[in-house]
C-alpha positions in Angstrom: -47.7 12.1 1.9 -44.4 13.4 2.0 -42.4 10.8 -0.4 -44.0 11.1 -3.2 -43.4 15.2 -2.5 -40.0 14.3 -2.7 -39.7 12.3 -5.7 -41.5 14.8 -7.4 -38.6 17.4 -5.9 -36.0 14.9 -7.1 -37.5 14.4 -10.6 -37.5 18.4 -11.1 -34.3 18.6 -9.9 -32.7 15.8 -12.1 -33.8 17.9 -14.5 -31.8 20.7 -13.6 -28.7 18.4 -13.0 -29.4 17.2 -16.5 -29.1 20.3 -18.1 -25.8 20.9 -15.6 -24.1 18.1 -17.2 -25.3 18.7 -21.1 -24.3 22.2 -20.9 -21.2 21.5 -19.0 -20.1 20.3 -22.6 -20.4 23.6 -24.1 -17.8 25.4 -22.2 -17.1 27.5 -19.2 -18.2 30.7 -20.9 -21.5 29.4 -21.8 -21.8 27.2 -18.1 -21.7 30.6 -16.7 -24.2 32.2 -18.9 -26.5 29.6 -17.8 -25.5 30.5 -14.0 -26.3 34.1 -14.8 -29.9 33.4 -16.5 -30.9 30.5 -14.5 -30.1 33.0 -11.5 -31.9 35.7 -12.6 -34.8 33.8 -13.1 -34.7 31.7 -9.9 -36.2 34.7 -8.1 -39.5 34.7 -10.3 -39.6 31.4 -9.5 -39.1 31.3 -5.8 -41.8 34.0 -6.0 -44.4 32.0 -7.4 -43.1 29.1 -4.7 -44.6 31.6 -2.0 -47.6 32.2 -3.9 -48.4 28.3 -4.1 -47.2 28.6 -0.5 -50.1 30.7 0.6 -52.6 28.4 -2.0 -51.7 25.4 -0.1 -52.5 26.9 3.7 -55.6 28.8 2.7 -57.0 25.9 0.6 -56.0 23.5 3.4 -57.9 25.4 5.9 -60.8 26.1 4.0 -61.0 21.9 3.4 -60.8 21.3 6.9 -63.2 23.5 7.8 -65.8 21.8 5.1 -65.8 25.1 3.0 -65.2 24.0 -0.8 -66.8 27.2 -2.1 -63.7 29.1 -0.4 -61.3 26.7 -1.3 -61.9 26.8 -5.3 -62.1 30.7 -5.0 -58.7 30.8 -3.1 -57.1 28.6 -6.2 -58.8 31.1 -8.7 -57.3 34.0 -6.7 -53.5 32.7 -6.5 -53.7 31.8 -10.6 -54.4 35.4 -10.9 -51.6 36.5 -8.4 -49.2 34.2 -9.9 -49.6 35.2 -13.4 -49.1 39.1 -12.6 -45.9 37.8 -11.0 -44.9 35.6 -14.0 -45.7 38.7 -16.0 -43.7 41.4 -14.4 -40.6 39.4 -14.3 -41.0 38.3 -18.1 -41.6 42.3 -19.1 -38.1 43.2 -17.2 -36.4 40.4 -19.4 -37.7 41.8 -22.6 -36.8 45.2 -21.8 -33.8 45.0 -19.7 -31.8 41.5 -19.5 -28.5 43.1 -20.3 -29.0 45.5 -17.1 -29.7 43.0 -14.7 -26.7 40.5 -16.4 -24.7 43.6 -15.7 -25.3 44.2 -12.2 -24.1 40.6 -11.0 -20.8 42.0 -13.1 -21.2 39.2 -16.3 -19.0 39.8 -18.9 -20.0 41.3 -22.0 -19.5 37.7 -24.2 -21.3 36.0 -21.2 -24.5 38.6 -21.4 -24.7 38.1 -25.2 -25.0 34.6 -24.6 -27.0 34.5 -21.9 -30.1 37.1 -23.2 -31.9 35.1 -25.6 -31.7 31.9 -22.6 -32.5 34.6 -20.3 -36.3 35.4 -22.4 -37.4 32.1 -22.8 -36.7 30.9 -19.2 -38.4 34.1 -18.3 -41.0 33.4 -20.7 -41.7 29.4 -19.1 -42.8 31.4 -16.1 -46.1 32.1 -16.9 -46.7 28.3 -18.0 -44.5 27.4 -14.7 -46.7 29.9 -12.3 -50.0 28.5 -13.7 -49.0 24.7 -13.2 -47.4 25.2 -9.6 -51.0 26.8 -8.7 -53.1 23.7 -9.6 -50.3 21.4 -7.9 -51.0 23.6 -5.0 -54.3 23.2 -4.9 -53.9 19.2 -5.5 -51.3 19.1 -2.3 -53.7 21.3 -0.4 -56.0 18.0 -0.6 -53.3 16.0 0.1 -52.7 14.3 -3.2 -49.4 14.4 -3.7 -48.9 11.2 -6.2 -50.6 13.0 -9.3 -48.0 15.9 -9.2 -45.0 13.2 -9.1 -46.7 11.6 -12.0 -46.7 15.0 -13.9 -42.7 15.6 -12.8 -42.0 12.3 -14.0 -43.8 13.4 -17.4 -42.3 17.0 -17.3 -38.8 15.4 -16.7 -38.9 13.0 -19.8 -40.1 15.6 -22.1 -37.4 18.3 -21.0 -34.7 15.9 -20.8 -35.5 14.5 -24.7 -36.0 17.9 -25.8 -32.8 18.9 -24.3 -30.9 16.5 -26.3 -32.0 16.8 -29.2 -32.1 20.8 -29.2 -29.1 21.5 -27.8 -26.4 19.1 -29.5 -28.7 18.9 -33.2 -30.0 15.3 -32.6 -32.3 13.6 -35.2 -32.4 16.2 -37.7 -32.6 19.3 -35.5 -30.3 22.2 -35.8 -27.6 22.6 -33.0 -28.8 25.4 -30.6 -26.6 25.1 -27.6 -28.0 27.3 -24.8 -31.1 28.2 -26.9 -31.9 24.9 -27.1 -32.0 25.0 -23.5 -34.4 27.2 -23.4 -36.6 26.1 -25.9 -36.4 22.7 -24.0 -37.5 24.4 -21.0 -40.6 26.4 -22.3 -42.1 22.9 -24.2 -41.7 20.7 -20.8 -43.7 23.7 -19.0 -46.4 23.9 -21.7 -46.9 19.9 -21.4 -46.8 20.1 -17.4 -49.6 23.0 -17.4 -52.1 20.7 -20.0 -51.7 17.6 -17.5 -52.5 19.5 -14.6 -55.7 20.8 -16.2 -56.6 17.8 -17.2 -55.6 15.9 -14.1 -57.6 18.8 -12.3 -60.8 18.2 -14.3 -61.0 14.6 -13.7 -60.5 14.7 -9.9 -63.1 17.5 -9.8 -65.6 15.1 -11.0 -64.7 12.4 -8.2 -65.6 16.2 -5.7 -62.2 17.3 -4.5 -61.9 21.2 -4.7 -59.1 21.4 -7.3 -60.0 23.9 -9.7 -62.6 26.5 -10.2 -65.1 28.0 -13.0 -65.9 31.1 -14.2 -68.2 31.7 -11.1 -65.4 31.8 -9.1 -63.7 34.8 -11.1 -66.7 36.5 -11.3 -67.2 36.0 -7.1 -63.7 37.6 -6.7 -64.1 40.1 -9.1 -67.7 41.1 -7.4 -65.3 40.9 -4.3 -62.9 43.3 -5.1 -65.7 45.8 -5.7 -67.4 45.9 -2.8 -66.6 48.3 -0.2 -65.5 47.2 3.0 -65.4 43.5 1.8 -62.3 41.4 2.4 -61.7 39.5 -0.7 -60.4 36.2 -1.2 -57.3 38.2 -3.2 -55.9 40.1 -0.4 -55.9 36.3 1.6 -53.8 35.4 -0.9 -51.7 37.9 -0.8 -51.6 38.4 3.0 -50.1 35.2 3.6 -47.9 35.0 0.6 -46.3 38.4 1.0 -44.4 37.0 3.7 -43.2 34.1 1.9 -42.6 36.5 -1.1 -40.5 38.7 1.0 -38.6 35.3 2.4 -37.8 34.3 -1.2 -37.0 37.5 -2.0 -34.4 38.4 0.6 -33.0 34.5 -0.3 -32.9 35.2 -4.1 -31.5 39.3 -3.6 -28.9 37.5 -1.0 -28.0 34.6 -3.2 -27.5 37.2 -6.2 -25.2 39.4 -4.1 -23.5 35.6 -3.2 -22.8 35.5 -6.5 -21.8 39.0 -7.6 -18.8 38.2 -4.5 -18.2 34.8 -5.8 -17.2 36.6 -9.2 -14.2 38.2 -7.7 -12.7 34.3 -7.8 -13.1 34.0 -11.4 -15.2 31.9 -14.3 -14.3 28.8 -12.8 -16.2 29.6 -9.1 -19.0 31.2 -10.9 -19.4 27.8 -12.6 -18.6 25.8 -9.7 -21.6 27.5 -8.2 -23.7 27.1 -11.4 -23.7 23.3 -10.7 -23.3 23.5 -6.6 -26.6 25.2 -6.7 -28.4 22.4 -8.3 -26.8 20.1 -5.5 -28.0 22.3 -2.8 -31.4 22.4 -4.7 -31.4 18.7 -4.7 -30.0 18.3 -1.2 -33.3 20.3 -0.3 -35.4 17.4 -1.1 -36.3 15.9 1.8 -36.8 19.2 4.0 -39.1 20.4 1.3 -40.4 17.5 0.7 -41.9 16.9 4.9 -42.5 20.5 4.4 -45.2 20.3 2.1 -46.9 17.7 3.8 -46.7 19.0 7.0 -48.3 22.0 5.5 -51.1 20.8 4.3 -51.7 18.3 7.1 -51.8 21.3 9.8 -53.5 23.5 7.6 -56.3 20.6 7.5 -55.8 20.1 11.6 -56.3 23.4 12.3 -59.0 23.9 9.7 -61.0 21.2 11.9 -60.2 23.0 15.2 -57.5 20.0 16.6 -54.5 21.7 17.4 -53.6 18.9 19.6 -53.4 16.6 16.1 -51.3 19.7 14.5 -48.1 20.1 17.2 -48.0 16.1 17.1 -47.4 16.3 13.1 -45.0 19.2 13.5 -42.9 16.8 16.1 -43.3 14.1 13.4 -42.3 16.1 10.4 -39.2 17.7 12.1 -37.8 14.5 14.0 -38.4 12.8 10.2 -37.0 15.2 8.2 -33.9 15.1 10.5 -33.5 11.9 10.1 -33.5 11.7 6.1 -31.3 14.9 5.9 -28.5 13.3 8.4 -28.5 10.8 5.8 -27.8 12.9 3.0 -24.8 15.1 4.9 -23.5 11.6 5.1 -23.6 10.3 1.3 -22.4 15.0 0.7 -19.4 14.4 2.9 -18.0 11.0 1.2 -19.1 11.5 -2.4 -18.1 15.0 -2.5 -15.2 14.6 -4.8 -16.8 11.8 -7.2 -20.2 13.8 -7.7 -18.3 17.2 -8.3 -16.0 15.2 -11.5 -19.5 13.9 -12.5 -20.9 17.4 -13.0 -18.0 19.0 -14.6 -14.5 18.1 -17.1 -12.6 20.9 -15.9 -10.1 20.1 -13.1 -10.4 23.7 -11.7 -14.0 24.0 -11.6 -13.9 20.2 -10.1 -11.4 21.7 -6.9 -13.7 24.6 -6.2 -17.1 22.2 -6.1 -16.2 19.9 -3.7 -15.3 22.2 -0.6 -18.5 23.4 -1.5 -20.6 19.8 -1.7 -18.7 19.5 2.0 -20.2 22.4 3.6 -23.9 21.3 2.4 -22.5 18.1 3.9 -22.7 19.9 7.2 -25.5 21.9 6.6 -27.6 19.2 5.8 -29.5 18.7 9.4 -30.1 21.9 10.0 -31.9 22.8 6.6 -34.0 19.8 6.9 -35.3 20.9 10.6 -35.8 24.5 9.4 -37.6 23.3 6.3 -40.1 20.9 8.2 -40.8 23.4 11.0 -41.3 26.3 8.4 -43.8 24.2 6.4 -45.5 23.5 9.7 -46.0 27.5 10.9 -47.6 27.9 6.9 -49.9 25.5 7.4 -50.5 27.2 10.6 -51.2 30.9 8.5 -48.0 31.9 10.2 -45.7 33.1 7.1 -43.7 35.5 8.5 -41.4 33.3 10.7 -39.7 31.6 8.4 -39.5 35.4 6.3 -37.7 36.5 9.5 -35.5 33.4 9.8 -34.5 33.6 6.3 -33.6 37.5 6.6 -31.6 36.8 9.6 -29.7 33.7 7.7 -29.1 35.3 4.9 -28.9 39.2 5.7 -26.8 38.8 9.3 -24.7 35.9 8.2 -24.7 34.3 4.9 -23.7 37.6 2.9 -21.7 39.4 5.5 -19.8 36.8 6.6 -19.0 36.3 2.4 -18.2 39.6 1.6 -16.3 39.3 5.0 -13.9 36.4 4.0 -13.9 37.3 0.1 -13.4 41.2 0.0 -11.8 41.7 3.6 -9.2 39.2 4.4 -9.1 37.7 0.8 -9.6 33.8 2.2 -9.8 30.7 0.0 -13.0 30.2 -1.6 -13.8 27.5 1.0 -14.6 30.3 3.3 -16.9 31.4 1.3 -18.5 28.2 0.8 -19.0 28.0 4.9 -21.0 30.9 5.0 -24.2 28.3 4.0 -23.8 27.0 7.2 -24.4 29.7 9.7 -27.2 31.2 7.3 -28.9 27.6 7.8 -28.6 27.4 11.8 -29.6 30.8 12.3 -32.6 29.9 10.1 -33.7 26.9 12.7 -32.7 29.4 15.4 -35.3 31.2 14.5 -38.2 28.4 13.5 -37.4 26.4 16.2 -37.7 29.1 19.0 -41.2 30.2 17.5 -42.1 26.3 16.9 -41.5 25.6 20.4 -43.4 28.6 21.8 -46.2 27.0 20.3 -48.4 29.9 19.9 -49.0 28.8 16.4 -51.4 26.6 17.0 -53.4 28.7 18.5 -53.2 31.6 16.9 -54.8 31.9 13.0 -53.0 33.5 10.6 -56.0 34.1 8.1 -59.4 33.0 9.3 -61.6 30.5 7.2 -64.7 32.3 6.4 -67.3 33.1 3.3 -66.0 34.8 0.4 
């Protein structure tokens, strides 16, 4: 189940590379307005992650358990959760973009160019948050091949539509960043209609992977009832975990950056691309992740948690493997992938100490990625929350603001402060893994309603 996870990961983050190296064309000014946006907008994005997060375990669990009623209602519910999400964060960047571009200290010609980017990412969102539900719900049964076929297809439109928009191919006017955008918004739009579609069909064959109107009007009946525990407030309970995770990474990564601005343009777009690596570098962990979520979820669902802590060994000791391969090809390649990404010899120098410390980093985040996907699919969200506060709040940032604004180190320094935010993070999920408690204890039970 898990490689075809990961070529979907790989697909969406080609994607992003992509754009790295077509808008790496336009200059360093607008390279960092697209770090600024693309930023900004990562933490809707992570947000609606944890809401498909929570789909997945709740779905997974109700499937195991035999319960398709409760597993189409808990899809309904996180549609409706992920849209309010999608919503607040597209209101904020109608109303205020320049305010938030302010606060990670952009300059005033890199807001201007970043605002109108800044809306339409924003704006993909809501088509973004709707599609990653159904793919939820589709991983949740454990089909993973239908949402690599609609990467593949979301890839091919963005990346044609990115072309032609940005540079003025085949008749179209030259948009630059805006064409970015507009590129962005399309690829969503065609990735939401083939996961309806896709959704429908495999309804028809009986797997629980959408929901009707009976559904919304089950919830809705729910949520009036006193007393009555609704399928909503499942969602939510074991996504707000994973919401706050995501939210302490994203709030961490944007104070990251706001230090990182102290070295100049040319780190802020070193970053812009290194992200995208890191992103990519992710693959695998996220990838074993997600099926080891699913497949515990299911374990558990049926009562065999015997079946789940096997899984978890076998998703960790995998993952570990795969990632130990990527630090390899990070630590050798460093220097050829970081002139690939970029023309500028001083944005090229500060990427690669940067690809070498994800080099290192690389076993760590694929072991703390595997065991986190294997407490979700246990219920058990706020581990991983914990382990990413600690990583992120006790090390990555302090140790930053530490080497940046203290003792005024080379940006390498900086750099390392990945590392000890990732081994604190398996610090933490591997202490809890190994207690195994999870196994036993629910985090949400499966029942009626």
């Amino acid at each position: 189940m898990a490689w075809p996870a990961m070529l979907s990961l790989v697909v969406v983050n080609i994607v992003d590379v992509v754009d790295v190296a077509l808008i790496g064309h336009l200059g360093r000014e607008t390279m960092a307005a697209w770090g600024y946006a693309s930023q900004c907008v990562n933490l809707v994005e992570t947000l609606l992650l944890s809401v498909g997060i929570g789909c997945v375990a709740l779905m997974a669990r109700a499937i195991g358990a035999g319960d398709g009623e409760r597993a189409s209602r808990v899809l309904a519910a996180s549609l409706l959760v992920s849209q309010g999400v999608a919503g607040v964060g597209l209101l904020l960047a109608l109303i205020v973009p320049r305010a938030i571009l302010r606060l990670l200290d952009a300059g005033p010609d890199v807001i201007e160019l970043a605002v109108p980017f800044f809306r339409l990412l924003a704006a993909s969102m809501l088509l973004y948050g709707a599609a990653y539900t159904f793919e939820s719900g589709l991983r949740a049964n454990k089909n993973t091949r239908a949402p690599m076929a609609v990467a593949v297809a979301v890839m091919l439109v963005k990346t044609l539509l990115s072309v032609v928009l940005i540079f003025g191919f085949l008749g179209a006017p030259r948009l630059g960043l805006l064409g970015a955008g507009l590129a962005t918004l399309g690829a969503h739009a065609v990735g939401l209609a083939l996961y309806v579609f896709i959704s429908r069909a495999l309804a028809r064959q009986g797997l629980c992977v959408t929901f009707g109107w009976a559904d919304l009007r089950a919830i809705r009946t729910a949520s009036r009832q006193p007393g009555v525990h609704g399928v909503v407030a499942d969602v939510l309970r074991v996504s707000l975990p994973s919401m706050g995770e995501r939210l302490v990474m994203s709030l961490a990564l944007l104070t990251y950056f706001k230090i990182l601005s102290s070295y100049g343009t040319a780190a802020i777009a070193a970053y812009a691309i290194g992200v995208r690596l890191l992103s990519l570098s992710w693959v695998p962990g996220v990838g074993f992740a997600a099926a080891a979520s699913a497949f515990v979820g299911q374990a558990l669902g049926a009562g065999d948690s015997a079946r789940a802590r096997r899984l978890g060994f076998r998703a960790m000791g995998q993952a570990l493997v795969v990632m130990c391969g990527m630090a390899v090809a990070f630590l050798f390649l460093r220097r050829p992938l970081a002139r690939a990404f970029t023309s500028d010899e001083i944005v090229a120098a500060d990427l690669a100490p940067m690809m070498l410390m994800l080099a290192v980093a690389q076993p760590f985040m694929g072991t703390h990625f595997a065991l986190g996907g294997v407490l979700r699919g246990a219920g058990d969200t706020m581990t991983p929350f914990l382990g990413a506060a600690v990583g992120n709040l006790c090390f990555r940032v302090p140790l930053a603001w530490l080497f940046a604004r203290v003792l005024g180190a080379p940006l390498a320094w900086v750099w390392s402060a990945l590392v000890f935010d990732h081994l604190a993070r398996l610090a933490v999920n591997g202490s809890v893994f190994l207690r195994g408690r999870w196994a036993q204890r629910v985090g949400v039970s499966v029942r009626a309603g």
